[in-house]
C-alpha positions in Angstrom: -34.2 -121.5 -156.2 -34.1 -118.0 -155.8 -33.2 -114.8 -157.8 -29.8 -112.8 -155.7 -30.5 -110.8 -152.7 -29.0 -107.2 -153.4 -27.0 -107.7 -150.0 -25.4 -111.1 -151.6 -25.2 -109.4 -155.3 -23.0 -106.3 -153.0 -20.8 -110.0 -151.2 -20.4 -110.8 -154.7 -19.0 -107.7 -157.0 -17.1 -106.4 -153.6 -15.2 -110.1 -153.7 -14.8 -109.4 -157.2 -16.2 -112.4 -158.3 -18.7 -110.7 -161.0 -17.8 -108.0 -162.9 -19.0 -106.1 -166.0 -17.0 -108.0 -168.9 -18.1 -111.4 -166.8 -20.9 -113.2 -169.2 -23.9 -114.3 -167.2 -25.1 -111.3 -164.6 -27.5 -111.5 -161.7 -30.4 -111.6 -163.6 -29.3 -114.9 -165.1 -27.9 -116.5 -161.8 -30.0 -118.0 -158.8 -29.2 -118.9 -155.3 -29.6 -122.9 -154.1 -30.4 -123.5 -150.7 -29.6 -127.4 -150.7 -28.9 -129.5 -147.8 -26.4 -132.3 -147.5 -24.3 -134.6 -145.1 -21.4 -133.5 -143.5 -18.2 -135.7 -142.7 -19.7 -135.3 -139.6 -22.2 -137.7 -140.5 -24.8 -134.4 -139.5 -26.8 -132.8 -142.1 -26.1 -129.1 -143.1 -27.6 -126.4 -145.5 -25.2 -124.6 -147.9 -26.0 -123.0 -151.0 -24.7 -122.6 -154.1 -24.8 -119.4 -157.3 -25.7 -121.4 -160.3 -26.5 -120.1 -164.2 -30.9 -120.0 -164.0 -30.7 -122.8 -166.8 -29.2 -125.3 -164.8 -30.8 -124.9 -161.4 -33.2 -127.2 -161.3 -31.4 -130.0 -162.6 -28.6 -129.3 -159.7 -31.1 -129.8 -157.2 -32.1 -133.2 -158.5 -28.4 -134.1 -158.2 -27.7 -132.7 -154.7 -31.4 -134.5 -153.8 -29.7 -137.9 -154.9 -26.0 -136.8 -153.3 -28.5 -136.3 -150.0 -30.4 -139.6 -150.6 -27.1 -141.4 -150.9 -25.9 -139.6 -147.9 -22.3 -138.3 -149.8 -20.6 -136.5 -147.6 -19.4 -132.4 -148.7 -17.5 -130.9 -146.8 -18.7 -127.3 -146.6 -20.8 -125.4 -149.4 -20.6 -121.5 -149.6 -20.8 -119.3 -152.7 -17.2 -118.6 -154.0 -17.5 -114.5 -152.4 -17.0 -115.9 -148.8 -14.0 -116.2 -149.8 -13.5 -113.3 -151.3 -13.8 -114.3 -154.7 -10.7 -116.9 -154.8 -11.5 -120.0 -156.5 -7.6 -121.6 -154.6 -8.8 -120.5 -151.0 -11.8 -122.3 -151.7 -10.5 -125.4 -152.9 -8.1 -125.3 -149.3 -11.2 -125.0 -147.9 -12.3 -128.0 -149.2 -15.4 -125.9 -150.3 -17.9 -127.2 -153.0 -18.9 -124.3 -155.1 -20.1 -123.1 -158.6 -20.5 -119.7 -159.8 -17.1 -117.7 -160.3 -15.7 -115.2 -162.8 -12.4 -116.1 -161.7 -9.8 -112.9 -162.0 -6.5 -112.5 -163.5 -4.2 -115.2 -162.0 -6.7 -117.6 -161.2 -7.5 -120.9 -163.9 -10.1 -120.0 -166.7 -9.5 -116.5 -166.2 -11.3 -114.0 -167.3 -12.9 -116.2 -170.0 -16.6 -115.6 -171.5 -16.2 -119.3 -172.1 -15.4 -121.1 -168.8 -18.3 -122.4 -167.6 -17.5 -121.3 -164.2 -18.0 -117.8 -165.3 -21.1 -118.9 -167.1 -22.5 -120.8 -163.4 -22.8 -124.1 -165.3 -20.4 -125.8 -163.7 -19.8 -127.2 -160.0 -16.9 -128.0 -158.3 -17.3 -130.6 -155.4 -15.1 -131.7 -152.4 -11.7 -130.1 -153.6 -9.3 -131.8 -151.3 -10.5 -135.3 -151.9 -11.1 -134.7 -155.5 -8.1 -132.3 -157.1 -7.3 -131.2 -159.9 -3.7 -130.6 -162.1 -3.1 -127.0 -162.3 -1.0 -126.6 -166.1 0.3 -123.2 -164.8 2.7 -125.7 -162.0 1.8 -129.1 -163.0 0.9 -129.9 -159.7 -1.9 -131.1 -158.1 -4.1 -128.7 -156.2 -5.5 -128.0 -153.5 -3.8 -131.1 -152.2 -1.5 -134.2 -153.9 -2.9 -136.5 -150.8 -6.2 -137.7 -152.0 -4.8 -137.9 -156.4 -5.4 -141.3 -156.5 -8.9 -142.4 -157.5 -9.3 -144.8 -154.6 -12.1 -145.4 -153.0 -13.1 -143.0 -149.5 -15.1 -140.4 -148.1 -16.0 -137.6 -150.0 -14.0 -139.0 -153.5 -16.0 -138.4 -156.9 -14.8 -142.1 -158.6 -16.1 -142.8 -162.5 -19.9 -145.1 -161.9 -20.1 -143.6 -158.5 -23.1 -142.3 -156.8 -22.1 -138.5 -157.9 -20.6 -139.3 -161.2 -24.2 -141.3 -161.8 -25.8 -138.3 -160.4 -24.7 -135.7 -163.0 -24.1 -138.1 -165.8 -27.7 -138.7 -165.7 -28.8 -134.9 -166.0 -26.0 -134.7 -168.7 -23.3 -133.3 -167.1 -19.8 -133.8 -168.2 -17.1 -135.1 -165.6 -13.5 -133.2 -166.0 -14.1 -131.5 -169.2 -10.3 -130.3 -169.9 -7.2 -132.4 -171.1 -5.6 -132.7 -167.3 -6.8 -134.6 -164.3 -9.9 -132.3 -162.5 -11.6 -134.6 -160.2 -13.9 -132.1 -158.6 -15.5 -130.4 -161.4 -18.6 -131.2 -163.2 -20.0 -128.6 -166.5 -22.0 -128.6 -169.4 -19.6 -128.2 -171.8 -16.8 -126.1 -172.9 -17.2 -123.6 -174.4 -20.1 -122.9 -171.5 -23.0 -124.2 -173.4 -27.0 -125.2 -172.4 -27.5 -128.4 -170.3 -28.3 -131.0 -172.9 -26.6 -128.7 -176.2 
């Protein structure tokens, strides 16, 4: 765990993902430098911009996802893609950290715990979500069905044990969001 970098603070308000009405600021955010299985079967280091509060319990769930050798896909902070939460999730892209702007879900909202870094989203193709703005399923329709395979976040599974556990709640909104894990909504303290 580490405080932002000023050259990944100036990769993050350039992509527009923080901005001055956006709750939590870089004093309250650290960087993750976690390492995890590929679909490769290889292991790679990403990293993650998570809320202070929550860091160290994400790193005893990404050590158990390691342990249990889950395969992610890719894992790059939200402004390599220039702040936009859909390229991401076509990316297939497991991310945290994002004060989403105008036309993207949760947006702005001092409440989404996106915006608040207390909430992860993993593996978006194989774990989508229904988007209310088209009723569709994005990134993807093709992995909807909670079947087992590669990559899929199922209820009692190895990563729904692994947050449940350090008390994080699974799809914490009315629809279908099979990626995302949060503290709460409202964005509230781990445990509140």
């Amino acid at each position: 765990m580490t405080k932002i970098g000023d050259a990944q603070w100036a990769r993050i308000t350039a992509a527009g993902a923080w901005r001055p009405e956006c709750p939590v600021g870089r004093a309250g955010l650290r960087r993750l430098e976690l390492n995890y299985w590929g679909f490769d079967g290889k292991v790679h280091r990403g990293s993650l911009v998570v809320r202070d509060d929550v860091s160290a319990s994400l790193v005893r769930v990404f050590t158990k996802l390691f342990e249990e050798r889950f395969p992610i896909r890719r894992m790059e902070p939200i402004e390599a893609y220039g702040g936009d939460d859909n390229a991401s999730m076509r990316a297939d892209n497991t991310s945290a950290f994002n004060c989403r702007t105008q036309g993207q879900a949760n947006a702005p909202s001092a409440k989404s715990p996106h915006a608040n870094g207390r909430a992860v989203d993993i593996n978006p193709m194989e774990n989508p979500w229904i988007d209310s703005r088209c009723d569709c399923w994005q990134p993807s329709a093709q992995h909807s069905s909670r079947t087992p395979g590669p990559g899929k976040i199922l209820k009692n599974g190895p990563v729904w044990r692994a947050f449940t556990e350090e008390g994080w709640i699974w799809q914490d909104i009315a629809t279908a969001d099979y990626q995302h894990f949060d503290t709460g909504f409202p964005s509230r303290l781990l445990g509140s």
